[in-house]
C-alpha positions in Angstrom: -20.4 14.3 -31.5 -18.3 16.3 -29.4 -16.8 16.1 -25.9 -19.4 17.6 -24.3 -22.0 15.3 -25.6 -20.7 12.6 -23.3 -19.7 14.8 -20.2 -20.6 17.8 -19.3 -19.3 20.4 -16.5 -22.3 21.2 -14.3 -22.6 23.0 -11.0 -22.9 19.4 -9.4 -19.8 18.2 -11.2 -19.4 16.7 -14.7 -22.4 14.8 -15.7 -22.9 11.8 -18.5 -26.4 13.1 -19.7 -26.7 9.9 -22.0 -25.9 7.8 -18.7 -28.2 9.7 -16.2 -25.0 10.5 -13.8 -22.5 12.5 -12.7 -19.1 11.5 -11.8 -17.5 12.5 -8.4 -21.0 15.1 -7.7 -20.4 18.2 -4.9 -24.4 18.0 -4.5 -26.9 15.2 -4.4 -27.5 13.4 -7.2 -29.8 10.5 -8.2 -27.2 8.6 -9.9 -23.7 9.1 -8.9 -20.6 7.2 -10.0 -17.7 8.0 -7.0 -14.0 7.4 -8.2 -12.6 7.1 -4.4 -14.0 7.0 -0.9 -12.2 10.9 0.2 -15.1 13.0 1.5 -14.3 15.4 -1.5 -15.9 13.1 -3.8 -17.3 10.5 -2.4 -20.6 12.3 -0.3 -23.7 10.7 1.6 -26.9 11.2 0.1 -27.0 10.1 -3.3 -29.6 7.9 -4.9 -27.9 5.3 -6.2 -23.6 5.1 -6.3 -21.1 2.9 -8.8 -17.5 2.5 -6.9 -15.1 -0.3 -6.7 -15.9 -2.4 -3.8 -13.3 -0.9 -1.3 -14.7 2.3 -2.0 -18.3 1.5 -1.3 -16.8 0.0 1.7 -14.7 3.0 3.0 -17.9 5.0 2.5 -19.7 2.7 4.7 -17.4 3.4 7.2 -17.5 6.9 7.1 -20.9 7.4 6.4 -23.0 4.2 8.3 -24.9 1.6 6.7 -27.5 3.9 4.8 -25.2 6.4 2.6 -26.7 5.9 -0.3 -30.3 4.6 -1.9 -28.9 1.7 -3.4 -25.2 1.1 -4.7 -23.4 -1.6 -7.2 -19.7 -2.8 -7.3 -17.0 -2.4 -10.2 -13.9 -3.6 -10.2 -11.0 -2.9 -12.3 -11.6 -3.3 -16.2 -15.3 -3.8 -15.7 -17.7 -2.4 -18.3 -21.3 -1.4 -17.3 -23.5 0.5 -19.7 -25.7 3.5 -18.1 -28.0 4.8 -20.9 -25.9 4.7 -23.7 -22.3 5.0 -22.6 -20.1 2.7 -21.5 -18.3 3.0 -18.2 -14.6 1.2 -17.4 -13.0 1.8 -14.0 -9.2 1.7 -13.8 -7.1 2.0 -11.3 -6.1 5.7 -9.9 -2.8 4.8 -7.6 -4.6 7.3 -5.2 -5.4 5.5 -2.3 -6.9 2.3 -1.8 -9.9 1.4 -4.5 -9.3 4.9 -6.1 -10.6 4.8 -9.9 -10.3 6.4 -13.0 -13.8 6.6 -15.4 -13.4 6.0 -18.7 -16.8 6.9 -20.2 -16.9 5.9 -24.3 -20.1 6.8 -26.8 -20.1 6.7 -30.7 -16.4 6.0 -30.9 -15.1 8.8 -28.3 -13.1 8.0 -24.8 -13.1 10.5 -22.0 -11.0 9.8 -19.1 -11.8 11.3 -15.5 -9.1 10.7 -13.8 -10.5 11.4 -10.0 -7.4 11.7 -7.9 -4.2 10.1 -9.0 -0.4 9.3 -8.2 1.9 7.9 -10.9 4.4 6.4 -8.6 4.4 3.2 -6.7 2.4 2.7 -3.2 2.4 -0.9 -1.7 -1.5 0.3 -0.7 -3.4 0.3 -3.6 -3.4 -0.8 -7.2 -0.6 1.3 -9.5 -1.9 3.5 -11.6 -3.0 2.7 -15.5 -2.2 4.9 -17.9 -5.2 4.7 -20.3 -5.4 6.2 -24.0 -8.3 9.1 -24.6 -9.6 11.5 -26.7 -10.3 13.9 -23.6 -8.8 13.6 -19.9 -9.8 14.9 -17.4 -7.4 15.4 -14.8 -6.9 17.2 -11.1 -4.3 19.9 -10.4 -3.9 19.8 -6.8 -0.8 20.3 -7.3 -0.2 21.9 -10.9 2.6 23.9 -10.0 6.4 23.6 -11.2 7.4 24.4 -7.4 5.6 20.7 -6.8 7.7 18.3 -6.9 7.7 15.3 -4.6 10.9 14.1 -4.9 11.8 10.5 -2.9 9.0 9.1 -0.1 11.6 6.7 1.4 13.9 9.7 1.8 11.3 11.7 3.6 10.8 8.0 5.9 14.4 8.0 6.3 14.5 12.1 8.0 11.7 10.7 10.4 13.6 7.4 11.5 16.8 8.9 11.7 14.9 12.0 13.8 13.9 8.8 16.4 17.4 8.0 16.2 18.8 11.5 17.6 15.8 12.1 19.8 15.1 8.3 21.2 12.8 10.4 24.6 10.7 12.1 22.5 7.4 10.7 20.6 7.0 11.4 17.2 3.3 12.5 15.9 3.0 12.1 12.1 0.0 14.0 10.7 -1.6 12.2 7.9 -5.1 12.0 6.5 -7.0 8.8 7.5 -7.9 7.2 4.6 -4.9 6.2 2.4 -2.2 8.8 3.5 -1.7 7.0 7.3 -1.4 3.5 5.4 0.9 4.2 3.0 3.4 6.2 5.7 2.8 2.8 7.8 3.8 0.8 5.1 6.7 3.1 3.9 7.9 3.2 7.5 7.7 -0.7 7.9 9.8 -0.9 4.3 12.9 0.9 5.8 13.0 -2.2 8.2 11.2 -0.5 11.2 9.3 -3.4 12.9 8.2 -1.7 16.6 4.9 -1.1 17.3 2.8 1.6 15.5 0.6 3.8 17.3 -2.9 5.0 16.0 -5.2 7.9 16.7 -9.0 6.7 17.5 -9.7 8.5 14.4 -7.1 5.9 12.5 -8.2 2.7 13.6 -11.2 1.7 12.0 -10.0 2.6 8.1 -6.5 1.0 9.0 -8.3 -2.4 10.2 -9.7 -2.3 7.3 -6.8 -1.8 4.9 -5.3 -4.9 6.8 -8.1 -7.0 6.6 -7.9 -6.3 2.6 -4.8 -8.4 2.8 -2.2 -5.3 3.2 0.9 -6.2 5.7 1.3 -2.8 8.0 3.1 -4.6 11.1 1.6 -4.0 14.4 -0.3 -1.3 15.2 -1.7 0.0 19.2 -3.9 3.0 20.1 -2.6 5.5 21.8 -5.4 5.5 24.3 -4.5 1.8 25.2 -0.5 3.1 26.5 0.6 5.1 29.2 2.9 8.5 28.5 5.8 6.8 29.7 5.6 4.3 27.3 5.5 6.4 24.2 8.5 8.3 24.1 10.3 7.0 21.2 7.5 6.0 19.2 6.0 6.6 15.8 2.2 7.8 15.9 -0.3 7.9 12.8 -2.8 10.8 13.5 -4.7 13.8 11.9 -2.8 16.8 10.9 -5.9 18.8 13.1 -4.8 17.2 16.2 -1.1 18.3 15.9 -2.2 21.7 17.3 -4.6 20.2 19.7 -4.1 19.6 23.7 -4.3 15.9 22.7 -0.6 16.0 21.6 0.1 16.6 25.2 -0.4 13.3 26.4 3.1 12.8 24.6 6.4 12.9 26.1 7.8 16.0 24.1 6.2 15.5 20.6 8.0 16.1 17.5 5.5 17.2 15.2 5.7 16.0 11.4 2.8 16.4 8.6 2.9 14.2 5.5 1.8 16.0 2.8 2.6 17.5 -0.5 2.2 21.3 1.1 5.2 20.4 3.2 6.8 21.8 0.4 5.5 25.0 1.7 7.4 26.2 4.6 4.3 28.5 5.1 2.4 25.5 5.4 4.4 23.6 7.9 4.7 26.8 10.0 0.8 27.3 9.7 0.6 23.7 11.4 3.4 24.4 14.2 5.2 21.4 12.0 9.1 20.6 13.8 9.4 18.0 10.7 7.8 18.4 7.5 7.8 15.3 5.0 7.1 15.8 1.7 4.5 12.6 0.7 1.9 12.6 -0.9 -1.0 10.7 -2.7 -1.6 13.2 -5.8 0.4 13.4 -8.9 3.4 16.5 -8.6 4.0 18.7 -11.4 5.9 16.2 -13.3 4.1 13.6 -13.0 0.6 15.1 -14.2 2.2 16.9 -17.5 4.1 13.4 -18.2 0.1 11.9 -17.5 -1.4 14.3 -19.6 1.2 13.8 -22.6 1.0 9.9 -22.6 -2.5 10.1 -22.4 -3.2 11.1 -26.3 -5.7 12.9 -25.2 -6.1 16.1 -27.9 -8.1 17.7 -25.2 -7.4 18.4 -21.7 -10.3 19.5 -19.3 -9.0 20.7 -15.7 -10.3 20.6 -12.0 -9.9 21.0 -8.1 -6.1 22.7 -7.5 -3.9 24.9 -9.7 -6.0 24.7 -12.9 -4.7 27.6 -14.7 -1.0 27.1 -14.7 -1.8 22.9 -16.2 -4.3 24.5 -18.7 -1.3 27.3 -19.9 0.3 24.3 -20.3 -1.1 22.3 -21.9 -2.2 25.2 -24.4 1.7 25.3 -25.0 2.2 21.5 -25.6 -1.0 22.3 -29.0 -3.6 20.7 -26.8 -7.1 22.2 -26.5 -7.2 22.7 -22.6 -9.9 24.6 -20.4 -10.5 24.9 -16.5 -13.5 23.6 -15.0 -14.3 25.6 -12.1 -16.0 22.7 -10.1 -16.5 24.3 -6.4 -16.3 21.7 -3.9 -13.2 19.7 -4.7 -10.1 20.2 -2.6 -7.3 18.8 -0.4 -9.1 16.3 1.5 -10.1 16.6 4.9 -8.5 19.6 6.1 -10.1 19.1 9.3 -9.1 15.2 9.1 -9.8 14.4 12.6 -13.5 16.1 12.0 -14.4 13.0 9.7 -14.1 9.7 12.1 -14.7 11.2 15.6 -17.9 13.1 14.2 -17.2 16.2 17.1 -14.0 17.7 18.1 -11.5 15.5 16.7 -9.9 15.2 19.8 -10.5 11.4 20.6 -7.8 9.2 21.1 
């Protein structure tokens, strides 16, 4: 038995033929298994879904009440068989209930990894590194030019930019689900204990993450505080409302975008970005060729970012590697302020 008897790359995604599902599908499935609740992997529509708990949850969020046929819960080390594989969740480090599938028949483990970080995050569950015979992981940001570097360090340019500009509000761009919360939680490690302001499109997914049990300090919507009032502040909100005339209602904004592409200056300038910080939720270059090399894995299978420079790669380290060419995967929610708000993205 081969690799490709347990999954194999489809149109929808990679599918467990054995199990009757895919894993992470771009179209609608009848049996889908959803490694986090990003709108890049985790879609309305499907027949049935397998998540963690916090995942099914977010999606309900998102998505209302009916986003799925019917759905089940995992949790972390949990075994169910579908068909005649067995399926283990483990953690991701992503964002909060993020996964990786472990899917095991006749003796063989392949890992999809979903999304990933290999550093810590006070948000969600660390990563686990877990032994296979073939991973499967994303390259969102397979290029040597990626590397993260230090997230407190990027907290510290954007407290020490409130020091030298104490009249001017600061708007941080950062996607709603699991990038806002972690900045939040970063900024309230440095010591920063003021108020934190939200973007309508924030509030609900943030709520949630506290009521999981996660300390993020106070946090106010903007809409509930007068102009006046904000200069000097920190405010969550999406990177497409940085460019929007909702930033006006700020006393002379500093605009800052956390994010990975900050590393791009093309990328900060394509957002009108004043100050860039470099955080983000995905493994850097580093960290997914130490992943990949720790895994065991003999067999590398690549998807959704820089595929071909990871597969070269991993071809040079005497692994078998290959790119998947999944369409559909990407850097979540572009047009962030699109998924809570459901119009414009321009409420408050």
């Amino acid at each position: 038995m081969g690799p490709e008897d347990i999954l194999l790359p489809t149109p929808a995604g990679v599918c467990c033929k054995s199990g009757g599902f895919h894993i992470d599908p771009t179209r609608l499935v009848d049996r889908a298994v959803i490694t986090h609740g990003h709108s890049d992997h985790a879609r309305a529509g499907h027949g049935a879904v397998l998540a963690t708990q916090e995942t099914l949850d977010l999606m309900r969020l998102r998505y209302g009440d009916n986003f799925a046929g019917s759905t089940q819960a995992i949790g972390y080390g949990e075994t169910v068989t579908l068909g005649g594989a067995r399926v283990t969740f483990h953690p991701a480090g992503h964002v909060l209930g993020s996964a990786q599938v472990a899917v095991e028949l006749a003796g063989l483990r392949v890992v999809a990894s979903g999304d990933y970080k290999n550093v810590g995050d006070p948000t969600c569950a660390p990563f686990e590194l877990v032994q296979c015979d073939v991973f499967i992981t994303e390259a969102t940001f397979g290029l040597p030019v990626f590397r993260h570097g230090n997230a407190d360090g990027e907290i510290a340019k954007l407290l020490h930019s409130l020091t030298l500009f104490p009249e001017r509000a600061h708007l941080v761009g950062a996607y709603s689900l699991g990038k806002a919360q972690r900045v939040i939680a970063l900024i309230r490690k440095s010591g920063y204990d003021k108020p934190i302001y939200l973007h309508g499109a924030m509030e609900k997914i943030t709520r949630y993450y506290q009521g999981r049990g996660i300390d993020l300090g106070r946090t106010e919507l903007v809409r509930e505080a007068k102009k006046s009032e904000l200069a000097g502040t920190i405010t969550l909100c999406p990177p497409s409302t940085l460019k929007d005339v909702w930033s006006r209602r700020f006393p002379d904004p500093v605009t800052c975008f956390a994010s990975g592409w900050m590393r791009v200056r093309a990328r900060a300038r394509q957002y009108l970005v004043e100050l860039p910080l470099v955080i983000s939720d995905h493994a850097d270059w580093d960290g997914l060729t130490a992943t990949i090399a720790a895994t065991g894995a003999s067999e590398i299978w690549v998807t959704h970012g820089q595929e071909d420079a990871l597969v070269h790669w991993s071809l040079t380290q005497g692994l078998r590697a290959r790119p998947l060419d999944i369409i559909g995967y990407g850097d979540e929610d572009e047009a962030d302020g699109m998924t809570e708000t459901g119009s414009s993205g321009m409420a408050p």
